[in-house]
LUMROKOL-948197 format. One record per residue (C-alpha): residue in one letter; x, y, z. Coordinates in steps of 0.5 Angstrom, whole numbers, plus 500, padded with zeros to 3 digits. Layout:
BEGIN
AXYZ;...
This chain:
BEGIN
X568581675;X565586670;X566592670;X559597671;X558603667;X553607672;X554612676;X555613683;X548616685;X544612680;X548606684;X546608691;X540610689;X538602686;X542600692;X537604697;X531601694;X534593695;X535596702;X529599704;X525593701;X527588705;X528591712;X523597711;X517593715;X522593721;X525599721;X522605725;X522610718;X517613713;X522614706;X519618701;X522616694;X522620689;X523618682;X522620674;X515624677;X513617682;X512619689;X513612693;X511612700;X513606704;X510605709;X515602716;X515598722;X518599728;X523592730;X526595736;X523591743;X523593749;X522589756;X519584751;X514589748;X514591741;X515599741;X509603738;X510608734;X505614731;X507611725;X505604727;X499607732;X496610725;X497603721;X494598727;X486599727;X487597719;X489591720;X487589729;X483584725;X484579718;X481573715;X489571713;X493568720;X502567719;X501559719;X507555723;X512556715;X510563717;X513564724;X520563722;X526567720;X526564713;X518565712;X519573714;X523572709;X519569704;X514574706;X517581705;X519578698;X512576697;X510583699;X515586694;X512582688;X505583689;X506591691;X510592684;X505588679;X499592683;X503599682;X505597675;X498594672;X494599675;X499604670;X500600664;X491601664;X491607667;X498611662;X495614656;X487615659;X489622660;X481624662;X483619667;X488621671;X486628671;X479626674;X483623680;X488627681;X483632680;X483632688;X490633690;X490638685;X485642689;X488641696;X495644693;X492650690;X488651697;X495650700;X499654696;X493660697;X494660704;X502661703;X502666698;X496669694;X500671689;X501664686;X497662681;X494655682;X495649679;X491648672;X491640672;X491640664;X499643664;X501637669;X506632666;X503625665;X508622669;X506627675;X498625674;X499618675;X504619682;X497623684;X492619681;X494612684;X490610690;X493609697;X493602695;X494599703;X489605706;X483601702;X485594706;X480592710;X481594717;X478588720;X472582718;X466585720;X461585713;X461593712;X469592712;X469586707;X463589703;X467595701;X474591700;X470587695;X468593692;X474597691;X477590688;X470590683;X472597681;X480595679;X479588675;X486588673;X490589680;X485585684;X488578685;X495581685;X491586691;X489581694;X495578695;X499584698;X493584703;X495578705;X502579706;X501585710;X496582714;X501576716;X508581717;X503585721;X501579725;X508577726;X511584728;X508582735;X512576735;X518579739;X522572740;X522571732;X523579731;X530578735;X532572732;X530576725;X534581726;X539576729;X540571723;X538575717;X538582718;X544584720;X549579716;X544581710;X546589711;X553588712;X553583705;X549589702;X554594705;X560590702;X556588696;X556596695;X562598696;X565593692;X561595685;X563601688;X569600686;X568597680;X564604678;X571607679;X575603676;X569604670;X569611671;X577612670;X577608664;X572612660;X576619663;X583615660;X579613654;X575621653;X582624654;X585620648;X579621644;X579629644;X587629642;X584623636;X580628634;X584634633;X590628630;X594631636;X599628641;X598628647;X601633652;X606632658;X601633663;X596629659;X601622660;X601623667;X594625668;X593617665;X600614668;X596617675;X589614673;X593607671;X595607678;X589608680;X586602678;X591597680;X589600687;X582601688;X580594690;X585594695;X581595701;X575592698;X574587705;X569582707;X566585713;X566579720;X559579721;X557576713;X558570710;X563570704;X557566701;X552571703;X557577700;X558573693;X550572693;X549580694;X555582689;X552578683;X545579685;X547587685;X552585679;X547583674;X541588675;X547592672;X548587667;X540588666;X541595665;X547595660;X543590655;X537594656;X542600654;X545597647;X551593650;X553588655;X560591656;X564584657;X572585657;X572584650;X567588648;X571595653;X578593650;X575594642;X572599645;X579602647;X583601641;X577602636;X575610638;X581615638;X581611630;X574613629;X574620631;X580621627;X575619622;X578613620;X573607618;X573601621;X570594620;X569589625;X568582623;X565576626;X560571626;X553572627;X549573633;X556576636;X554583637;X558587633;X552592629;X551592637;X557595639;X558599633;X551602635;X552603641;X560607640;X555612636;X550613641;X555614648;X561617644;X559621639;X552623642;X548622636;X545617632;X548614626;X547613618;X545606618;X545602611;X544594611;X546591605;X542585605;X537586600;X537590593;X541595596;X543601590;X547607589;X542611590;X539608595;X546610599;X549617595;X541619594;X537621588;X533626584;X525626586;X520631584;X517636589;X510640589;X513647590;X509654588;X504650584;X509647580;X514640579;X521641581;X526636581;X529637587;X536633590;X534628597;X541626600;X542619602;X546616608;X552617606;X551624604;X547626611;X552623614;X557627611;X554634611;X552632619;X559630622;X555624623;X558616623;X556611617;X554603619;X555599614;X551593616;X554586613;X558590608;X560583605;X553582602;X553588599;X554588591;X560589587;X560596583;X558598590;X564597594;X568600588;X564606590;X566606597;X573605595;X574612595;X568614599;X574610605;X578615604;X575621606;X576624612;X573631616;X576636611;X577634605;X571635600;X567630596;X563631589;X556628589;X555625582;X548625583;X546632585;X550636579;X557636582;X556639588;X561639593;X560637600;X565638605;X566633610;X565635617;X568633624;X565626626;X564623619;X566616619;X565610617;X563603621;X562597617;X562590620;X562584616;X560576616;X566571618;X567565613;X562568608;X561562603;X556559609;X552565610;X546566603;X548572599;X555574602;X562574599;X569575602;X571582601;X576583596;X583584599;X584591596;X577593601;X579590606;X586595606;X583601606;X581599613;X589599614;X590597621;X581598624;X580591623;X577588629;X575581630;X569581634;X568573637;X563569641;X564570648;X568566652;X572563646;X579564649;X576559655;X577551656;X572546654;X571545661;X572552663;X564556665;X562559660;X563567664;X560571659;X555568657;X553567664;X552574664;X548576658;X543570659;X543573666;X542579663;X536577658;X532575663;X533577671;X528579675;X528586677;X532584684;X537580679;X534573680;X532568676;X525568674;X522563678;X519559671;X527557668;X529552673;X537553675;X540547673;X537547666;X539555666;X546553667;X547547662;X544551656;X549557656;X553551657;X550547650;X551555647;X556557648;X559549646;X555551639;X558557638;X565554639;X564549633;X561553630;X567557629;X573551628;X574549634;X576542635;X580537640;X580535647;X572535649;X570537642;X572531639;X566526641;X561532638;X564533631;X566526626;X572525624;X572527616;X570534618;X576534622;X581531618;X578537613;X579542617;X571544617;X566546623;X563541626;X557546625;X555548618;X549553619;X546552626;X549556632;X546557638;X550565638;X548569644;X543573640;X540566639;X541564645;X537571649;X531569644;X530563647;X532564654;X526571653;X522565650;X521562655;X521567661;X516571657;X511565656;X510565665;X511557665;X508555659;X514554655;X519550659;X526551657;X528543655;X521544650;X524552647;X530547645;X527542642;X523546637;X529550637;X531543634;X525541630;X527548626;X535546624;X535543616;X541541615;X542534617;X548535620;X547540624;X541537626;X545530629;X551535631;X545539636;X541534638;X548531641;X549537644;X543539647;X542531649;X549531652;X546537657;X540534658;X536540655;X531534651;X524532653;X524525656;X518523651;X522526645;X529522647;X524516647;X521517640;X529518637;X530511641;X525508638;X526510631;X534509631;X531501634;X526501628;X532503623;X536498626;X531493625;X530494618;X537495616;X538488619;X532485614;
């Protein structure tokens, strides 16, 4: 299992939120949410009977004249367990889009939000004013626009129709005219709400709910929890076992007595923090791995989202890589394309050094100056000066920052012999900037140089092989970075791929969306990461009917230009997701395919995606009927 990397209250929090939304019209509470300035309110309803009576609650008294009559009935799907189910769900969804394309419109329009909140404000100054008349009021022009659109969004649920007479029904019509962008998505919220209120009195489907549903889905979230629970504690002492050695790197010290035993305790630690981690008697196993995952991926979400999806591979690089980079050592990651390394190298810049990197891509008619800096005239006092403007390398240097060097393989010659002595600097030392008259910069701590680099050059436009003189300056930071799951069978799942197109394109509760069918999902991150393996060489047993023989007796890839790498295989996946059920999966590969120029890695895909039933039936009848036309002429 993937380790998380967030912290407990964050964990708990999105845990809390899973929680309430899929019991929170069956439980007797009212939960106020606070988050970056939103106030949530949630409004409960109570599931406990009594002498086959549902139990009245003062939240549920105020609730009941809303809804003592609707124009929407449960129908028989509705009035089982599995249709509450679908119902709270739909609630959830429709809840969120009105909330979130009500903000989208209304976010920027600050003389909007301030003449809605314009009201609450008043009734906090007056209230304020009863409890100390000291207390300046409010001025509605200082209040942060996050706060504004907390107070400015309607009560949603108190605008619902309380009943079908025609003055209910004409002021809900209105109230709808007046938010266009939300309404269908609000009309269907009435919807649910009317339906689950309906069903709320239904007190033998609410005991069998809480029976079959409710009770083994809490304890699977509570197991759920705890597992990722620990899997954040195993996280959290790799990252103080990685700081620890970081800081001795930095200052080029050896570790103290106490130090090796402080990291001897924490590796203790982690061989021990699943050991209680049980599946309680009242939830599934099935039930349990579901609500792991479902948890699991919404952080997997969170980490793309953040820069890296940390896979194994990923964290041990990570490992081995940093207190090297905070010696100031430089460092080069090699790989093939789409493989994540200027991602990682990036994100190793952010979260351990704290700051942004230098960044310099290669590709393009990139120049000495362009790196070191050059001379520029400047208006000053009337006058043109000539004044010195530092390129990434000097700021990098001056601001104890780190250096990306993006493909560095693409960069010209005479440049690289310039970076050969510019590699062996380290913080402290002094280097003298030809381009500004000689003037002498001193290294600050923090500088250091991160490359990556294309694997197998000569396929790639543009890129050479790095000399073997360069590549020596790197000395032993030499990391390769490979596709995911290039260490597992042909037969094996492709797990880490699993995870990043999960990532790329999970719901907010962690699911599939609903327009990428299960089963097409699953045979294309097997199609890609099959790709990526013959991209990168592989060949043998599962492999061989995919590539021809004379490129295996050659020792070629069977794949010369064309890789479905992850970084492709997101953009697909997005695609298709972002396109609602317009772009379906099997249409995104084909014209994935269409695009493919070199004629063998056309028929190598096209075997691939084929092979995975990733093809659209029309176009796997047109390639018959033209290999059927071939055929025939051949004969004539």
């Amino acid at each position: 299992m993937l380790l998380a990397r967030v912290s407990i209250p964050v964990a708990l929090y999105h845990l809390l939120v899973s929680v309430v939304f899929q019991s929170f019209f069956f439980t007797n509470l009212m939960i106020i949410v606070y988050n970056t300035g939103y106030i949530i309110k949630i409004p409960t309803y109570s599931m406990k009977t009594v002498e086959s009576k549902p139990v009245m609650t003062e939240t549920e008294l105020r609730l009941e004249p809303r809804v003592s009559e609707s124009y929407y009935s449960p129908d028989m799907d509705d009035r089982t367990v599995d249709g509450v189910v679908e119902l709270m769900t739909g609630l959830q969804e429709s809840m969120q889009a009105v909330r979130a394309d009500w903000r989208a419109v209304a976010i920027g329009d600050r003389q909007l939000l301030e003449r809605l909140a314009a009201p609450h404000i008043a009734r906090i100054n007056e209230s304020r004013r009863r409890t100390d008349l000291e207390e300046p009021d409010i001025d509605v022009s200082e209040i942060s626009e996050n706060f504004l659109l907390g107070l400015a969004e309607p009560n949603w649920e108190e605008q619902m129709p309380r009943d079908t007479s025609d003055e209910e029904l004409q002021r809900w019509e209105s109230f709808k005219d007046e938010h266009p962008d939300v309404a269908d998505n609000l009309e269907e919220w009435y919807m649910y709400h009317a339906k689950l209120h309906e069903l709320r009195k239904d007190t033998g489907l609410m005991e069998r709910f809480d029976e079959e549903y409710r009770g083994e889905q809490m304890a699977a979230t509570r197991a759920a929890a705890g597992f990722l629970h620990a899997q954040n504690r195993k996280q959290h002492i790799s990252e103080q076992m990685a700081n620890l050695r970081s800081r001795a790197a930095k200052t080029g010290r050896s570790l103290t007595a106490g130090e090796r035993r402080k990291i001897a305790a924490w590796q203790k630690q982690l061989s021990e923090v699943d050991e209680n981690i049980d599946i309680p008697p009242n939830s599934s196993r099935e039930q349990f791995l579901e609500e792991v995952t479902r948890l699991q991926v919404r952080e997997w979400k969170r980490q793309l989202n953040s820069g890296l999806l940390m896979t194994e591979q990923m964290q041990t690089i990570i490992d081995e890589t940093l207190p090297a980079m905070m010696r100031g050592e430089p460092t080069l990651f090699v790989g093939e394309t789409g493989g994540a390394k200027t991602a990682m190298a990036e994100y190793m810049v952010q979260t351990y050094f704290g700051v942004e990197p230098e960044f310099v891509s290669a590709y393009g008619d990139v120049n000495s100056y362009q790196l070191m800096g050059k001379q520029e005239l400047r208006e000053k006092n009337g006058a043109s000066v000539s004044e010195f403007v530092p390129g990434p390398i000097i700021r990098a240097m001056e601001q104890g920052k780190p250096l990306i060097l993006d493909e560095i393989n693409a960069m010209p010659p005479e440049l690289l012999k310039r970076l050969n002595k510019i590699m062996q600097l380290r913080p402290g030392d002094r280097f003298t900037v030809q381009e500004d008259s000689g003037r002498v910069v001193k290294v600050q701590p923090g500088f250091c140089i991160i490359a990556t680099a294309n694997e197998k050059s000569k396929r790639y436009k543009g890129v050479d092989d790095l000399s073997v003189e360069f590549q020596n300056r790197f000395g032993a930071n030499i990391n390769r970075v490979r596709y995911p799951d290039h260490d597992k069978g042909y037969d094996e799942y492709p797990r880490e791929n699993a995870q990043l197109a999960m990532a790329a394109v999970a719901t907010k509760r962690g699911e599939l969306p609903p327009d990428i069918d299960e089963g097409d999902f699953e045979n294309f991150v097997r199609a890609a990461r099959l790709s990526q393996q013959i991209f990168s060489g592989t060949n043998g047993e599962g492999y061989d009917q995919f590539i021809d023989t004379e490129r295996m007796v050659d020792n070629r890839p069977g794949l010369e230009e064309t890789v479905l790498a992850p970084r492709t295989m997101v953009d697909i996946l997005r695609k298709v997701a972002g396109s609602y059920g317009v772009v379906s999966l099997k249409r995104a590969c084909q014209t994935f395919l269409d695009g493919i120029k070199n004629p063998n890695d056309r028929k190598v895909m096209h075997h691939i995606l084929e092979y995975h039933d990733l093809l659209p039936e029309e176009m796997l009848r047109n390639t018959s009927e033209e290999a059927g036309d071939n055929e025939e002429t051949d004969e004539s």
